[in-house]
Backbone as JSON Lines, residues from 0, in Angstrom:
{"i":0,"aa":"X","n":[116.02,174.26,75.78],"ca":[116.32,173.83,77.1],"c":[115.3,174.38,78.1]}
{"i":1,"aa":"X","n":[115.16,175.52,77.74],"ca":[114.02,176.23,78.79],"c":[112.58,175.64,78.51]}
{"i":2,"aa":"X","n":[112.5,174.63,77.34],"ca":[111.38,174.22,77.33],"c":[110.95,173.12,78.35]}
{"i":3,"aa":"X","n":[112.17,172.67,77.8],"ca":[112.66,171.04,79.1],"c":[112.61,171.52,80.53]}
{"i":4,"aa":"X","n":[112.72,172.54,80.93],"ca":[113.12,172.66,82.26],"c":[111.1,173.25,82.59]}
{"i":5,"aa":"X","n":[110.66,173.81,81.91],"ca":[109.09,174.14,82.23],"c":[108.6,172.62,82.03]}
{"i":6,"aa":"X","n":[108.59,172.29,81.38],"ca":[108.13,170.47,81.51],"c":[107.85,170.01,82.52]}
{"i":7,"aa":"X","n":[109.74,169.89,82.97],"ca":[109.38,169.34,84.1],"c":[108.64,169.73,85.67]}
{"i":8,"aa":"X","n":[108.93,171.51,85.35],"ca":[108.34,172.26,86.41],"c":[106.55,171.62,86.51]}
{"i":9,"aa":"X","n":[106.27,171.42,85.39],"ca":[104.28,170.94,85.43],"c":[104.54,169.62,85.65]}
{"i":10,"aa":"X","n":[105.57,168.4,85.24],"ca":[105.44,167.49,85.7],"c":[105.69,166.93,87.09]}
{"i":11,"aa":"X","n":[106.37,167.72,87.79],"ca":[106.79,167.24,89.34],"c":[105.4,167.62,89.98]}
{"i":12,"aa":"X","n":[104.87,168.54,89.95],"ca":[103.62,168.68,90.89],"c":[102.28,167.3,89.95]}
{"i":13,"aa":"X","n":[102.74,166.56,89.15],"ca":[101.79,166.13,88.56],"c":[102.22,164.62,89.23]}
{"i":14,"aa":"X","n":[103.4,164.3,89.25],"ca":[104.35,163.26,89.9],"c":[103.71,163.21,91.5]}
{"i":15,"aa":"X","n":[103.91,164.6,92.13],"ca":[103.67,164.29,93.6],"c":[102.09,164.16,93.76]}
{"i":16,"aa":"X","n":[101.27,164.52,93.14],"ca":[99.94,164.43,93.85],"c":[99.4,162.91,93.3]}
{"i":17,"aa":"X","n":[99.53,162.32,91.95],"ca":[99.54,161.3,91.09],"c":[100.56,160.19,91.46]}
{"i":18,"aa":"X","n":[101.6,160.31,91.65],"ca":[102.16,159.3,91.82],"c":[101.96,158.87,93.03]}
{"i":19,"aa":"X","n":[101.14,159.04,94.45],"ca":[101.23,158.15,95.25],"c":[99.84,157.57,95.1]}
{"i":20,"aa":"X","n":[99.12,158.05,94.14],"ca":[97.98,157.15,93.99],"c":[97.93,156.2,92.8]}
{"i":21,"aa":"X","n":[99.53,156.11,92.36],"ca":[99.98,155.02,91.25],"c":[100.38,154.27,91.9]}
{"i":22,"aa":"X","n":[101.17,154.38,92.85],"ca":[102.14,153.52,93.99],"c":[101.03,152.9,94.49]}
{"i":23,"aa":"X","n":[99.85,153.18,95.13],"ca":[98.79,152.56,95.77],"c":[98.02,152.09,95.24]}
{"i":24,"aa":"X","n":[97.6,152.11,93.85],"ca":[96.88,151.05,93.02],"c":[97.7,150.18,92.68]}
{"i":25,"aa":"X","n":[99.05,150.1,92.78],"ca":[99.47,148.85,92.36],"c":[99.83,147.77,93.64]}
{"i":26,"aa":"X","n":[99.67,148.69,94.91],"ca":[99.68,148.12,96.2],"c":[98.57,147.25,96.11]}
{"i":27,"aa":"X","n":[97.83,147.89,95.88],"ca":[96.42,147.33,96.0],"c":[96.39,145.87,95.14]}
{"i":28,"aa":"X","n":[96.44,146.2,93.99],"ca":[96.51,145.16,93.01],"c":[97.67,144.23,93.54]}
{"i":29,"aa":"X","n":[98.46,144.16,94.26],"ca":[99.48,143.2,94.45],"c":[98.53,142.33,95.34]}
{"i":30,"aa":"X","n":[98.41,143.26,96.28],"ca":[97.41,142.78,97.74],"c":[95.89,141.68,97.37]}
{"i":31,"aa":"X","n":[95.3,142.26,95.75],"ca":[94.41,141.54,96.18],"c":[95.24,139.85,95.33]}
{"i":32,"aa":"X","n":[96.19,140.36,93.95],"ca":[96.23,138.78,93.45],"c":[97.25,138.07,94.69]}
{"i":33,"aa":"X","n":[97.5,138.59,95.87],"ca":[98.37,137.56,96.9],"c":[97.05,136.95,97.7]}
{"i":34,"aa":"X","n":[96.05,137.62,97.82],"ca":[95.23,137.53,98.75],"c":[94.28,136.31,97.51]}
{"i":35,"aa":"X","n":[94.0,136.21,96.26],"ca":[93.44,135.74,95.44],"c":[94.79,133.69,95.67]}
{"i":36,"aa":"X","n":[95.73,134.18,95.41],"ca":[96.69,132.96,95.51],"c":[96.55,132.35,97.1]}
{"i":37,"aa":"X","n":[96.23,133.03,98.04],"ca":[96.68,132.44,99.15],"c":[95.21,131.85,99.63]}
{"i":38,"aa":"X","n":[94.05,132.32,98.87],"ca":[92.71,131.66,99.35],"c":[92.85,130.08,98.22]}
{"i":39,"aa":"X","n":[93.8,130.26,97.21],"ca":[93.48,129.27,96.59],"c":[94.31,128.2,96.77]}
{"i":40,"aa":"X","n":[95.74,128.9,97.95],"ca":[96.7,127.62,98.09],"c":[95.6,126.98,99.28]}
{"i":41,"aa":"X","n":[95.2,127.86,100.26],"ca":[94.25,127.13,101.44],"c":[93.5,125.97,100.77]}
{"i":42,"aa":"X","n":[92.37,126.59,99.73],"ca":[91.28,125.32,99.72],"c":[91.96,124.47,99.29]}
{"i":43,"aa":"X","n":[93.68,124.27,98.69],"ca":[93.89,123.22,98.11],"c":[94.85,122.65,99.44]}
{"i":44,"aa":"X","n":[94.97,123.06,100.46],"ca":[95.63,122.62,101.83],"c":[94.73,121.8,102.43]}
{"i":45,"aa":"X","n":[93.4,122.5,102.56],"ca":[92.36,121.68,103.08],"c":[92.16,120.55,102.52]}
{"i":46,"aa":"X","n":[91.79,120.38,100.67],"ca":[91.86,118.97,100.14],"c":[92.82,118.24,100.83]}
{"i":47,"aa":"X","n":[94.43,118.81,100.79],"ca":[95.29,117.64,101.71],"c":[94.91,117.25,102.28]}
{"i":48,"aa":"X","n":[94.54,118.4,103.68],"ca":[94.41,117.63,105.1],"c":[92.95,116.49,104.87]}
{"i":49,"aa":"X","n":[92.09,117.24,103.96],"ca":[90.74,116.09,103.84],"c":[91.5,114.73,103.11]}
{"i":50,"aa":"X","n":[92.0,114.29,102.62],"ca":[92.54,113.12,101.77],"c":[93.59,112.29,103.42]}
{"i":51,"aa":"X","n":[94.39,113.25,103.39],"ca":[94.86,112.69,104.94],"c":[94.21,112.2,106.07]}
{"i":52,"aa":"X","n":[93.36,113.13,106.18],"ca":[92.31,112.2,106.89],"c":[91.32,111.19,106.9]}
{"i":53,"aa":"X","n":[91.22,110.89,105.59],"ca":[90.2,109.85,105.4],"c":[91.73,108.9,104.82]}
{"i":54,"aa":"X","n":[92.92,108.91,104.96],"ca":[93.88,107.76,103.95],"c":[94.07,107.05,105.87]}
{"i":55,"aa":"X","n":[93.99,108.41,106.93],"ca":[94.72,107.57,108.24],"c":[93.22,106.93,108.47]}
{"i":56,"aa":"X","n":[91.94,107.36,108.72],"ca":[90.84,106.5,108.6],"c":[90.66,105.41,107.95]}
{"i":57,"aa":"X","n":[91.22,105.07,106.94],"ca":[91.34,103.89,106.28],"c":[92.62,102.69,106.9]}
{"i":58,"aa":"X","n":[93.31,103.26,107.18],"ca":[94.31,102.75,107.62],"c":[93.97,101.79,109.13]}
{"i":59,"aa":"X","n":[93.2,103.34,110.21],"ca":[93.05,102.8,111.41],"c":[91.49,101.28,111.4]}
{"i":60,"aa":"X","n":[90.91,102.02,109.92],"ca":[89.58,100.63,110.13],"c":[90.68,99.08,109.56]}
{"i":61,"aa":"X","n":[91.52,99.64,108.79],"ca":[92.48,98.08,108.32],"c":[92.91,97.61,109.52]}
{"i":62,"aa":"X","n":[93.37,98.44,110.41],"ca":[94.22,97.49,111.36],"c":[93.07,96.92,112.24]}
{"i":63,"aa":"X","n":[92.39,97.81,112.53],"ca":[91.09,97.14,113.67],"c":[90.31,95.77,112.86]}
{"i":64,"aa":"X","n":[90.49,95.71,111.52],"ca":[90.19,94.32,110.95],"c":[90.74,93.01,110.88]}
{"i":65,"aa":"X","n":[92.2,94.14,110.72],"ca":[92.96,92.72,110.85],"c":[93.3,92.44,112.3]}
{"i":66,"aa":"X","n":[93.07,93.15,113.52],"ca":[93.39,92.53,114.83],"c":[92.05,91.73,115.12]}
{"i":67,"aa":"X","n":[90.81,92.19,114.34],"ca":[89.7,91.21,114.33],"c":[89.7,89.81,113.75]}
{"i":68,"aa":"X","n":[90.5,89.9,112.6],"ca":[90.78,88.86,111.91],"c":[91.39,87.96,112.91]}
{"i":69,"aa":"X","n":[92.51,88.5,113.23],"ca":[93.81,87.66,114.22],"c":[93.32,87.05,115.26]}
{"i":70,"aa":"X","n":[91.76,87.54,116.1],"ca":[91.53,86.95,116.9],"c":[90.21,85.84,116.74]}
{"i":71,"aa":"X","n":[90.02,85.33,115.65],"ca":[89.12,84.38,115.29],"c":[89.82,82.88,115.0]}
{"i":72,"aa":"X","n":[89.14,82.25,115.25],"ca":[89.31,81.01,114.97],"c":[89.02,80.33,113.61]}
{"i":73,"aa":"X","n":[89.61,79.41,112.84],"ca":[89.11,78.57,111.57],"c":[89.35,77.68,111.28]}
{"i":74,"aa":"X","n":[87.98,76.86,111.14],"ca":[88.95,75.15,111.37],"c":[88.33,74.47,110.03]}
{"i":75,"aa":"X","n":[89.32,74.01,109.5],"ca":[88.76,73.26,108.84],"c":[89.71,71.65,108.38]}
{"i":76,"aa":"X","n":[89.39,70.78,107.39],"ca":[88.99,69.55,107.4],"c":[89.59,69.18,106.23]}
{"i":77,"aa":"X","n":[90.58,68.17,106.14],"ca":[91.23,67.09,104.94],"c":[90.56,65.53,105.02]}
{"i":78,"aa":"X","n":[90.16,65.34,103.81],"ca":[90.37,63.61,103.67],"c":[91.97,63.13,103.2]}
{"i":79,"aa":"X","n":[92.9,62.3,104.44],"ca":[93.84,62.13,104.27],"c":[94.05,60.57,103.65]}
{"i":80,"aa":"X","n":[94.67,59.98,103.09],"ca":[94.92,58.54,102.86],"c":[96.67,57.94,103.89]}
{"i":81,"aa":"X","n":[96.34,57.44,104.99],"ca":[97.42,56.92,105.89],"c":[97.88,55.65,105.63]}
{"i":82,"aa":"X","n":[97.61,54.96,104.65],"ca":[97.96,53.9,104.31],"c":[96.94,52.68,103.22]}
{"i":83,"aa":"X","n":[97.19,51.86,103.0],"ca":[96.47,50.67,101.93],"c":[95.15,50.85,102.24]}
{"i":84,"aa":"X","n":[94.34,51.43,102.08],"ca":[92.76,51.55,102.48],"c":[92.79,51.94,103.71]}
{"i":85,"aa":"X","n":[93.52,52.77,104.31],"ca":[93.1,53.39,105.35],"c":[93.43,55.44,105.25]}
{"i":86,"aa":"X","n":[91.94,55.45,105.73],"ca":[91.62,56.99,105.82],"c":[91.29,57.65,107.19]}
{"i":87,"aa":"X","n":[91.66,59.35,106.93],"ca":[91.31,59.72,108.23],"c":[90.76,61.23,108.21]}
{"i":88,"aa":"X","n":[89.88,61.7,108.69],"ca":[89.54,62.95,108.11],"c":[90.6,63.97,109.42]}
{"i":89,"aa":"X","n":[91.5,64.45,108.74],"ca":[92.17,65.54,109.78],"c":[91.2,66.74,109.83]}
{"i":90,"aa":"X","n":[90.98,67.31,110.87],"ca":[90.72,68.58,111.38],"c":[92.08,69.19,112.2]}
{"i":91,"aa":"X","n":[91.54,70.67,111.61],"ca":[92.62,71.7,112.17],"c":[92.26,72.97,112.42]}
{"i":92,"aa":"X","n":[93.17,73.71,113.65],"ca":[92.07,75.08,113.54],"c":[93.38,75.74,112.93]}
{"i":93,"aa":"X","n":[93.14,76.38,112.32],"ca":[94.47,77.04,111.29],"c":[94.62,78.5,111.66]}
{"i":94,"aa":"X","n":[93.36,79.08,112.7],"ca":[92.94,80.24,113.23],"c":[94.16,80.79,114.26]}
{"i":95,"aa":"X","n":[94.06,81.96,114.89],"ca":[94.35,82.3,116.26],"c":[94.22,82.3,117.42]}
{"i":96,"aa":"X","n":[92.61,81.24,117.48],"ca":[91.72,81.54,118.59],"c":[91.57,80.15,118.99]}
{"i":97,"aa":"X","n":[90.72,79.8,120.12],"ca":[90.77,78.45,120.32],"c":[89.19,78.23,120.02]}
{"i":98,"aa":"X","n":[88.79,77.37,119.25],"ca":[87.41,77.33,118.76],"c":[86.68,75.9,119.86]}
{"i":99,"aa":"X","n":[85.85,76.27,119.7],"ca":[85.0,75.56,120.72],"c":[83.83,74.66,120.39]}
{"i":100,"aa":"X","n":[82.96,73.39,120.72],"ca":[82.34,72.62,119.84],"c":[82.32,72.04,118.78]}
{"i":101,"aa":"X","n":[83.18,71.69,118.43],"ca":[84.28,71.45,117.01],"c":[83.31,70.1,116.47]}
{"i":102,"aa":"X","n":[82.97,70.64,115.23],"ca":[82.41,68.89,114.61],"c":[82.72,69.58,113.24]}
{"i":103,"aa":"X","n":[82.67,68.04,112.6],"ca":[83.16,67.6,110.92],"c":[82.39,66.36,110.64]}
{"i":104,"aa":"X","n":[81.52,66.91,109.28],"ca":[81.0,66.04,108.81],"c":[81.03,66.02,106.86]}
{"i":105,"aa":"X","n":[80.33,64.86,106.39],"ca":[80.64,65.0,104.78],"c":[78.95,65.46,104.34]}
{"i":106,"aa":"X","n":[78.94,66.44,103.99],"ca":[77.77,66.65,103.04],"c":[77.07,65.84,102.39]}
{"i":107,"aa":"X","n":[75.68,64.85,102.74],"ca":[75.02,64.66,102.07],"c":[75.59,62.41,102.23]}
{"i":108,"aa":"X","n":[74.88,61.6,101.33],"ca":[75.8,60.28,101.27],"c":[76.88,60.52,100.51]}
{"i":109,"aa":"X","n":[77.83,60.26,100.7],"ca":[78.93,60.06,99.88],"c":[79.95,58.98,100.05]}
{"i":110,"aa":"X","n":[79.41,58.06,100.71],"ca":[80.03,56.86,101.13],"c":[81.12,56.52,102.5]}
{"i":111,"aa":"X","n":[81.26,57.47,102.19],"ca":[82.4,57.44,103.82],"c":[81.72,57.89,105.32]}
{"i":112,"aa":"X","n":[82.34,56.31,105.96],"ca":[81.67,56.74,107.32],"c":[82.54,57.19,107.95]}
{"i":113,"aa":"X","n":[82.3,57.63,109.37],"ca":[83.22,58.33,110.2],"c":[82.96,57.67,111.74]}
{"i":114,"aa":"X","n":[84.16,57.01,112.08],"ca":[83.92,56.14,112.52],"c":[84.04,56.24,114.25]}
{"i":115,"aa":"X","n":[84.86,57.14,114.58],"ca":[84.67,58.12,116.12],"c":[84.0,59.6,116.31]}
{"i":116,"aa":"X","n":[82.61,58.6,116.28],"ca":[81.62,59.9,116.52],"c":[81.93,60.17,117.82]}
{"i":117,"aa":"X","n":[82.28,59.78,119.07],"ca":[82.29,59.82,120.25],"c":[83.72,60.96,120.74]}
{"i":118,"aa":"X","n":[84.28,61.05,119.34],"ca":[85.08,62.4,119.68],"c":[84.69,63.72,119.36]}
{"i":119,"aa":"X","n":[83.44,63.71,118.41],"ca":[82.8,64.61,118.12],"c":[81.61,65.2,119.53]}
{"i":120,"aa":"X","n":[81.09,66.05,119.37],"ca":[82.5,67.4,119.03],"c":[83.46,67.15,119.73]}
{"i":121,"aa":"X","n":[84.33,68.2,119.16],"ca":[85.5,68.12,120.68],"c":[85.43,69.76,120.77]}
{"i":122,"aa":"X","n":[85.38,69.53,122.14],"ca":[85.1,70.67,123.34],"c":[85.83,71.96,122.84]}
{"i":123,"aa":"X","n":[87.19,71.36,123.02],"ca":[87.68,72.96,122.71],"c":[89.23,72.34,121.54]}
{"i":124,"aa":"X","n":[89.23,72.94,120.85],"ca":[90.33,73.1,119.68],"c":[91.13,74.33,119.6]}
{"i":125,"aa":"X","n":[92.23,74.25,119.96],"ca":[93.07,75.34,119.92],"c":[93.82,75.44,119.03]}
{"i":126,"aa":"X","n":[94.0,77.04,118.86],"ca":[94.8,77.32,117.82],"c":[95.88,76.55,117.39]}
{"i":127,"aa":"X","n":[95.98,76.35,115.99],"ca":[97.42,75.46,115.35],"c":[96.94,74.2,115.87]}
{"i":128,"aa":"X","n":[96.05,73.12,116.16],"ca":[96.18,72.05,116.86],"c":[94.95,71.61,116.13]}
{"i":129,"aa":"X","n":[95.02,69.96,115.76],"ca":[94.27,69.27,115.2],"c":[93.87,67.72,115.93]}
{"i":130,"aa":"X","n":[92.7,67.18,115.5],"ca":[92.51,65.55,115.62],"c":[92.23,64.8,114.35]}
{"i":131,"aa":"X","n":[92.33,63.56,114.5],"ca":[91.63,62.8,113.28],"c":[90.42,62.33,113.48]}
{"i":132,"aa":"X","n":[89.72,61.46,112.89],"ca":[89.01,60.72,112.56],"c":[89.21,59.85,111.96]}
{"i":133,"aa":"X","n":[88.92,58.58,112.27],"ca":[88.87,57.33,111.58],"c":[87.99,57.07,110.55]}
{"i":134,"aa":"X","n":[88.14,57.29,109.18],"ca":[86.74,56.48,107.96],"c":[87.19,55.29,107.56]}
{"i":135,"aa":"X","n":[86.18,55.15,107.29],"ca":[85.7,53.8,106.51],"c":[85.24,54.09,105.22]}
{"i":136,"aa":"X","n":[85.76,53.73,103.65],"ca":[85.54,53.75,102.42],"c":[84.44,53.13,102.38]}
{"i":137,"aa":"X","n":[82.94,52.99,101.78],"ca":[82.38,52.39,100.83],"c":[82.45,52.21,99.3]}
{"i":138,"aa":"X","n":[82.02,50.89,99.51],"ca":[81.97,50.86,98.23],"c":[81.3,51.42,97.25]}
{"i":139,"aa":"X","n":[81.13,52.46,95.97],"ca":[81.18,53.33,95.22],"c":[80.95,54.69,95.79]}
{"i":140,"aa":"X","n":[81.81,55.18,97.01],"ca":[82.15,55.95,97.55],"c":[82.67,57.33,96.27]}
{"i":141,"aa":"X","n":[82.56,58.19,96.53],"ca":[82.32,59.95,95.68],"c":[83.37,59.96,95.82]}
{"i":142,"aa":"X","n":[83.66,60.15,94.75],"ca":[85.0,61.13,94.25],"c":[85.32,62.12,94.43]}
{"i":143,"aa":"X","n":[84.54,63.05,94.58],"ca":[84.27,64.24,95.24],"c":[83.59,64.36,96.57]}
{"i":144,"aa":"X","n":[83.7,65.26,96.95],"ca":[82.53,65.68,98.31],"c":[82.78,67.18,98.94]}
{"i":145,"aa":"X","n":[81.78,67.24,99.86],"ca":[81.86,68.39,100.14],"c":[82.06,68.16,102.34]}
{"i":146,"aa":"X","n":[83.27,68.95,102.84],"ca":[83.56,69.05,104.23],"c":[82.72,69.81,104.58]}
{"i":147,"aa":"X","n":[82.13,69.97,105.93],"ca":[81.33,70.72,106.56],"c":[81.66,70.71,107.74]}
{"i":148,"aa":"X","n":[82.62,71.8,108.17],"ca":[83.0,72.14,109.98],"c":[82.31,73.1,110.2]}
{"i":149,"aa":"X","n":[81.62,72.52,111.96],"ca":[81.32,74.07,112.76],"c":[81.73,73.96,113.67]}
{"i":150,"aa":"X","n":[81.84,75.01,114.43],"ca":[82.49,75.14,115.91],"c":[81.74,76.74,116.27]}
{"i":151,"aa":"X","n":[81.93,76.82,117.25],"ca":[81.53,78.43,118.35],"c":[82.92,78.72,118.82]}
{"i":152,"aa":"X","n":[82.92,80.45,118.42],"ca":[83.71,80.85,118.98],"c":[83.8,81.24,120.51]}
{"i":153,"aa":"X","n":[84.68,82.18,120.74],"ca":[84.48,82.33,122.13],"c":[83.38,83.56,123.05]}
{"i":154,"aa":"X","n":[82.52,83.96,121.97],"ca":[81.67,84.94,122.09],"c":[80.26,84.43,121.87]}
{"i":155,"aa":"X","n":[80.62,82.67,121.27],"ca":[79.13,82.39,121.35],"c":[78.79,82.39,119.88]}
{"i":156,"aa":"X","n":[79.41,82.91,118.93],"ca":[78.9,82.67,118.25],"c":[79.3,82.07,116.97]}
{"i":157,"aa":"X","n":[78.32,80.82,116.19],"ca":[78.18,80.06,115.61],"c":[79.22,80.6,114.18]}
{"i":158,"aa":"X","n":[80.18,79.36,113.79],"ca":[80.36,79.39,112.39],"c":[80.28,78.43,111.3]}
{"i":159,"aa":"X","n":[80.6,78.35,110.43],"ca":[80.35,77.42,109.44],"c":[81.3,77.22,108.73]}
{"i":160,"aa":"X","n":[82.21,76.04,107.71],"ca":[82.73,76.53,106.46],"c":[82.56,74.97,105.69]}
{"i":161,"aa":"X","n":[82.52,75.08,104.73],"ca":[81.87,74.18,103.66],"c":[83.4,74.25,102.76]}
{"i":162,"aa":"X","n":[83.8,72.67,102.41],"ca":[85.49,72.82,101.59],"c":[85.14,72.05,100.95]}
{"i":163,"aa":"X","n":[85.57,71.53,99.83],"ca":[85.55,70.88,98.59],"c":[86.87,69.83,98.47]}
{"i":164,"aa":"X","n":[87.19,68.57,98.73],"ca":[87.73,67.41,98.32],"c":[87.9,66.39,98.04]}
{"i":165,"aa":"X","n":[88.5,65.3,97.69],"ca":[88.26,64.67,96.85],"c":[89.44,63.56,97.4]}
{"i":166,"aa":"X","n":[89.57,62.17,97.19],"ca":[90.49,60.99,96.93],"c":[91.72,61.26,96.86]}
């Protein structure tokens, strides 16, 4: 027993000078793997906020496209059949905008004339709103063909669109 009790007499002074520099290396060591976790939750906070910011950047160039979209005009052009040999080329602006200088023609000979040039162009075409044209079939008139509308928008500037139909 008296051995046990000298034991501990050398171990308490070995406890007090030692043990607060056990207590403090493991302070330490706590301190740096929190400090090691919390630099590594950041750079992965920052990826968020970087992904967030380029997903609302994407977002804000979509909408500014599509309010670009919304405010253009587009017209384009049917060969209709209105009755026993009678045809009419409809135009339409199918757009948002009101398009301006409006003409329709057929690519190239393809037999069909168009027979109120004197409405061509027409001035201004507004959105959702169409005219006809009167044709005239020839004889071995294309089976195919190709539409060709242009018009100016309201900024001046020139468009084109080229459609593909047929009988």
């Amino acid at each position: 027993m008296e051995v046990l009790i000298n034991a501990l007499k050398k171990a308490v002074p070995f406890l007090e000078d030692w043990g607060a520099l056990i207590i403090a290396a493991i302070s330490l060591l706590v301190a740096v793997v929190s400090l090691f976790k919390s630099s590594k939750a950041q750079r992965l906070q920052n990826k968020v906020n970087e992904l967030e910011l380029k997903i609302k950047q994407n977002e804000l160039d979509r909408i500014a496209k599509e309010k670009e979209e919304a405010a253009l005009a587009c017209v384009e052009a049917r060969f209709i059949t209105v009755g026993k040999g009678k045809h009419r080329l409809k135009v339409w602006n199918s757009g948002n905008a009101t398009a301006y200088n409006v003409t329709a023609r057929f690519d190239g000979d393809v037999g069909i004339m168009i027979m109120d040039r004197g409405k061509q162009p027409f001035e201004e075409l507004e959105a959702r709103k169409s005219y006809e044209l009167v044709l005239v079939t020839l004889m071995g008139a294309a089976s195919k063909f190709k539409i060709i509308t242009e018009w100016t928008d309201a900024n001046g500037k020139q468009h084109v669109k080229t459609q593909m139909d047929d009988f």
